[in-house]
N, C-alpha and C positions, 0 to 999 in steps of 0.2 A: 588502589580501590578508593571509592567515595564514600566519605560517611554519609552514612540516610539521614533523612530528616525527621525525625518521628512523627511529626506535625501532617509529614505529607503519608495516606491510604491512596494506595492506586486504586483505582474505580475503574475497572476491565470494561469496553461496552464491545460485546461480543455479538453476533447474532448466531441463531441456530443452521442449523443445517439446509434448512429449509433456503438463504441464500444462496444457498451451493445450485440451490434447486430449482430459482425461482424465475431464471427465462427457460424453457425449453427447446428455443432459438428453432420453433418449426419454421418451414417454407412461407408461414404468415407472417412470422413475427422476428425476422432476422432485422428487418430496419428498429427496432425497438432498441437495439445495442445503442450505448448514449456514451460517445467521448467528451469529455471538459479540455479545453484548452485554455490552459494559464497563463497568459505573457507576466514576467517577474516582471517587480517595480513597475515605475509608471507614475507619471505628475512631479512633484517636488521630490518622489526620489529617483532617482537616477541610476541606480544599480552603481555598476562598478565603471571607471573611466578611463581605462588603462589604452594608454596611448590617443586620447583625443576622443576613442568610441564611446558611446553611450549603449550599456547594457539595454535600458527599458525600451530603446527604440527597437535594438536587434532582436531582441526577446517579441517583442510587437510582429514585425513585419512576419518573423519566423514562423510567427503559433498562425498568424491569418492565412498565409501558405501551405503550412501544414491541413488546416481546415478546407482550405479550395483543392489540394488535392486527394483529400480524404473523401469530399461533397463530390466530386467528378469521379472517381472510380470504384467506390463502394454503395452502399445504402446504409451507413454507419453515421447517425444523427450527430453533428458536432456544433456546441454551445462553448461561448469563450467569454471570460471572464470580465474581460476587454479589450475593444474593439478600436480606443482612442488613446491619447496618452493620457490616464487621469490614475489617479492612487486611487487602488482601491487595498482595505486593509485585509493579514491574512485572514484573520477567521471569518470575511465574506468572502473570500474566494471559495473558502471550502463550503461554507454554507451555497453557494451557487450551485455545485457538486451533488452535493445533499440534496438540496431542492428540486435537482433534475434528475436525481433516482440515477444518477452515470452508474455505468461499469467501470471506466477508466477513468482518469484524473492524469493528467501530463503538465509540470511545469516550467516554463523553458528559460534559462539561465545563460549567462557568461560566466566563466570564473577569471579570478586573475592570481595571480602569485606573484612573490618578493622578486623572485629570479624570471627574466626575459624566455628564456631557453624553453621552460615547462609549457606542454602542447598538449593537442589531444581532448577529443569529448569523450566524458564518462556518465553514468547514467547514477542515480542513487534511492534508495529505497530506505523508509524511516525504520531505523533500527539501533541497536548500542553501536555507535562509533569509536573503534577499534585501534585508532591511531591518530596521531596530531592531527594531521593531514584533512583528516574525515572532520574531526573536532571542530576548524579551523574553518570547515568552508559552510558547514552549519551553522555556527556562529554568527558568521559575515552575512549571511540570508536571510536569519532570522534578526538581524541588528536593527530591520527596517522595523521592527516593531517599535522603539522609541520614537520613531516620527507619526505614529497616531495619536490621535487624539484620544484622553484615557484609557492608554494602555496595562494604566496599573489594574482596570478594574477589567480590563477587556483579557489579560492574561495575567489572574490575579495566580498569586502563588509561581509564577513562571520567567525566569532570569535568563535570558539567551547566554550569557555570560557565564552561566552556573552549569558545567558538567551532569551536576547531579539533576535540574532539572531540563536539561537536554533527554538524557538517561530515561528519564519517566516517561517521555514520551512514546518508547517503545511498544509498552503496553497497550496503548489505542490502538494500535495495528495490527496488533497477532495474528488477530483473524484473517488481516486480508496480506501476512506478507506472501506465502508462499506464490499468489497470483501476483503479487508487485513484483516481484524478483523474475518472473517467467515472462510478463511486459516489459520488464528493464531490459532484461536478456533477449529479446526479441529486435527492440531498439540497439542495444549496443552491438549483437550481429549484423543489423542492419547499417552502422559506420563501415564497420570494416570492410563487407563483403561489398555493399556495393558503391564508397567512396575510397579505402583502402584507409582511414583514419586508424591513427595509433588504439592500438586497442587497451582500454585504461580498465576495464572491466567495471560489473558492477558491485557496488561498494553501500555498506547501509552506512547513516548518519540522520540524528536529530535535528532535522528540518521541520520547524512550526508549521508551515503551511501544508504540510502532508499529515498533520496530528492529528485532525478534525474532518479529515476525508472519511468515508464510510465504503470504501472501495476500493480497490488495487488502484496503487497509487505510485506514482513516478515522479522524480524533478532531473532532467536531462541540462547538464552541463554543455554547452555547445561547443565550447573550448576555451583557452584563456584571449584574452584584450591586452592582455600585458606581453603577450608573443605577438611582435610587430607583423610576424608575415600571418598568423593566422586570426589576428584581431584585423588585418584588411581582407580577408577572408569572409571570415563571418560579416565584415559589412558593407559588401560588394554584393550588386545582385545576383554574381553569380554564387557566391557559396551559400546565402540565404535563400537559395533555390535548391540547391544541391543539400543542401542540409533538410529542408520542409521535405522532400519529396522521400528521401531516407528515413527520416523520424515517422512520415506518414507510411510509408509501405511496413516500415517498423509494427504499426498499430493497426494495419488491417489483418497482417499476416499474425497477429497475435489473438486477434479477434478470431479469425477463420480460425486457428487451431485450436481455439476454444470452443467453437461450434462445432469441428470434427470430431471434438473428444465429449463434446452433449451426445452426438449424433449416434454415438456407437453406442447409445443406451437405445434400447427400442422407441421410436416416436410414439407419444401417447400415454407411455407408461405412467400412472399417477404415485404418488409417493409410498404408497404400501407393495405397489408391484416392482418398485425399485428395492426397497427394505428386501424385497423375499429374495429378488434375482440377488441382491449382494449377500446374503445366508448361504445361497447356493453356491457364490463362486467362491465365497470361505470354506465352504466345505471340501471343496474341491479343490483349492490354492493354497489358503493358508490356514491350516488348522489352528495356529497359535496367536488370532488376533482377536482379542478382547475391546468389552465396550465400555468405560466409564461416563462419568453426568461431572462436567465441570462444574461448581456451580460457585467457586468463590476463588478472589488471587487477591492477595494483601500483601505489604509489608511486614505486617505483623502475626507474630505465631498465634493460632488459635490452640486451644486444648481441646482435642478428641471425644464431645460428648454431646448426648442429645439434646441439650439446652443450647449447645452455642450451633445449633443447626438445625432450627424449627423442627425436633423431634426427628431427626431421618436419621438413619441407623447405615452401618456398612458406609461408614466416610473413611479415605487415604487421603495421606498429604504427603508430597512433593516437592521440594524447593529448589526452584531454578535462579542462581543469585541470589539475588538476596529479597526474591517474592518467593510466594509459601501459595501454592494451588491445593483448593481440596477437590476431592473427588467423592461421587456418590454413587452405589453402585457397581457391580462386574459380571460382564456377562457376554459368552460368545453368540448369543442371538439381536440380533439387529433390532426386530423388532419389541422386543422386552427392552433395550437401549432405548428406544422412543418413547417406552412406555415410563420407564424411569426418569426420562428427561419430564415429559407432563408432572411426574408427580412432584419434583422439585421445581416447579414452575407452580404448579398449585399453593404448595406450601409457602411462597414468597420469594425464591430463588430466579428473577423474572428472565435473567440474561443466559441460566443455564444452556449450555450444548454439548452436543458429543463429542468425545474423544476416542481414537482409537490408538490400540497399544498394539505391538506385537513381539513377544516374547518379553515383555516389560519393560520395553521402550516405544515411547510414542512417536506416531506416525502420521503423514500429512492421512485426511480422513476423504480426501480426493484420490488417494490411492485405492480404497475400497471402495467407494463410486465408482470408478472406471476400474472396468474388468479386466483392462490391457494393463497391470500393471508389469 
């Protein structure tokens, strides 16, 4: 285990529910879906160069293939981060992201390793990394941050180097891992089934440039540079074809299944006649699923009382690791959950959202939006 840094308070930026909510992907507005494509490295860095290849080129040609075949068989808007070889740093990549309102975020990598032998693309989602392995290739991804310019003040408090602030980064994404991991795994079915690639699964790790996305977020591994026969692979036109066309069906087929699973909601529906249908199917499905009001994660313990929570009353607290979540609030009705979310947003709670429990363990809150669970 790592020791915390006391210095360091996680500042959760959550959004509410209403994200979950906020395309309803009708028959008008299916081209509104907005993919980001990231080519890694790029200008004076050069990613990794294991056997002669240059990551930031393959990474290049890949994400602009991926995009022409995204642009030719879908109506899924694709915007790239760049288009030439020039550095751009991470946190404008994810600001690009940001600024285009994306649903997706995809960024596309080489890896390379010590040993020849190690193959295979694997996909990865920002999360606590679990073993050397994961440590080790976030690390090396995130290392391009000593070639910007002020990066002490551009990731101040942030050590690629440092475990523990790898670790932290987990928190910026809660919100959106469970749809990162469902894009990862749409892509990494997409290697195997329809190029037969080693299937390496998908795996989370502390990758900077996925810390500051505000969206299901991906960084796709294309394989290693340091395996002679699959680093002439990836930089042959034909695997950087075969690879874009995969990664891209990857990302429409994850899009369409997101649409089908909007769609099974009645079209039209406005937010309160969703709140009442999902009352109904609890009633009906699971009697045992409760509503709390997130409205705080620290490091640090707070003491249970109404000064150290703008007067709100009915707080729990939870501690997953070594963050500490409180809750505000309990209640099997939906719509009294909204109503509690407002009031600790009133009171200065700005990032508060719902959570759902059931049977006193919590539960993706997409499960109670869709009816099919």
């Amino acid at each position: 285990m790592f020791k915390t840094n006391k210095k360091i308070i996680f500042t959760v930026f959550f959004i509410t529910l209403s994200f979950i909510l906020k395309r309803s992907f009708s028959q008008e507005n299916l081209s509104e879906f907005v993919v980001v494509l990231d080519a890694g490295h790029g200008g004076h860095d050069s990613g990794n160069t294991g056997n002669g290849y240059l990551e930031k080129k393959i990474a290049l040609q890949t994400a602009i293939q991926i995009g022409q075949y995204i642009k030719n068989n879908s109506n899924i808007k694709v915007i790239y981060t760049r288009k030439k070889d020039r550095f751009i740093s991470l946190n404008e990549r994810a600001g690009i992201a940001n600024r285009s309102d994306a649903d997706l975020f995809i960024s596309i990598h080489c890896d390379a390793f010590t040993s020849s032998k190690v193959y295979g693309a694997g996909t990865f989602v920002l999360g606590l990394h679990r073993n050397a392995d994961n440590l080790r290739i976030a690390q090396k991804e995130n290392s391009v941050i000593f070639l910007e310019e002020n990066y002490q003040s551009n990731y101040e408090g942030f050590d690629p180097n440092n475990p523990e602030s790898v670790i932290s980064l987990v928190l910026m994404q809660e919100t959106y891992l469970d749809q990162s991991i469902e894009a990862a795994n749409t892509i990494q079915r997409s290697f195997v089934t329809n190029l037969g690639r080693k299937d390496r699964t998908v795996k989370q790790a502390g990758f900077q440039v996925l810390r500051e996305t505000y969206m299901p977020s991906v960084l796709v591994e294309l394989g290693f540079l340091t395996n002679k026969k699959e680093g002439a692979y990836l930089n042959s036109k034909k695997g950087q074809k075969e690879m874009s066309e995969t990664i891209a069906k990857g990302i429409i087929n994850y899009r369409n299944k997101l649409v089908r699973s909007v769609f099974k909601e009645k079209a039209g529906l406005v937010e309160m006649g969703q709140s009442r249908k999902i009352n109904n199917d609890l009633n009906k499905k699971r009697s045992d699923v409760t509503f709390k009001i997130q409205i705080l994660a620290s490091s640090k313990s707070k003491v249970i009382r109404k000064s150290n929570f703008k007067g709100l009353k009915n707080i729990t607290k939870t501690k997953e690791g070594k963050i500490h979540k409180y809750y505000y609030g309990n209640t099997k009705n939906y719509d009294e959950a909204r109503n509690l979310k407002n009031k600790a947003k009133k009171v200065g709670f700005k990032d508060s959202f719902i959570v759902a429990f059931e049977n006193g363990i919590k539960i993706n809150i997409s499960e109670v939006i869709n009816p099919n669970y």
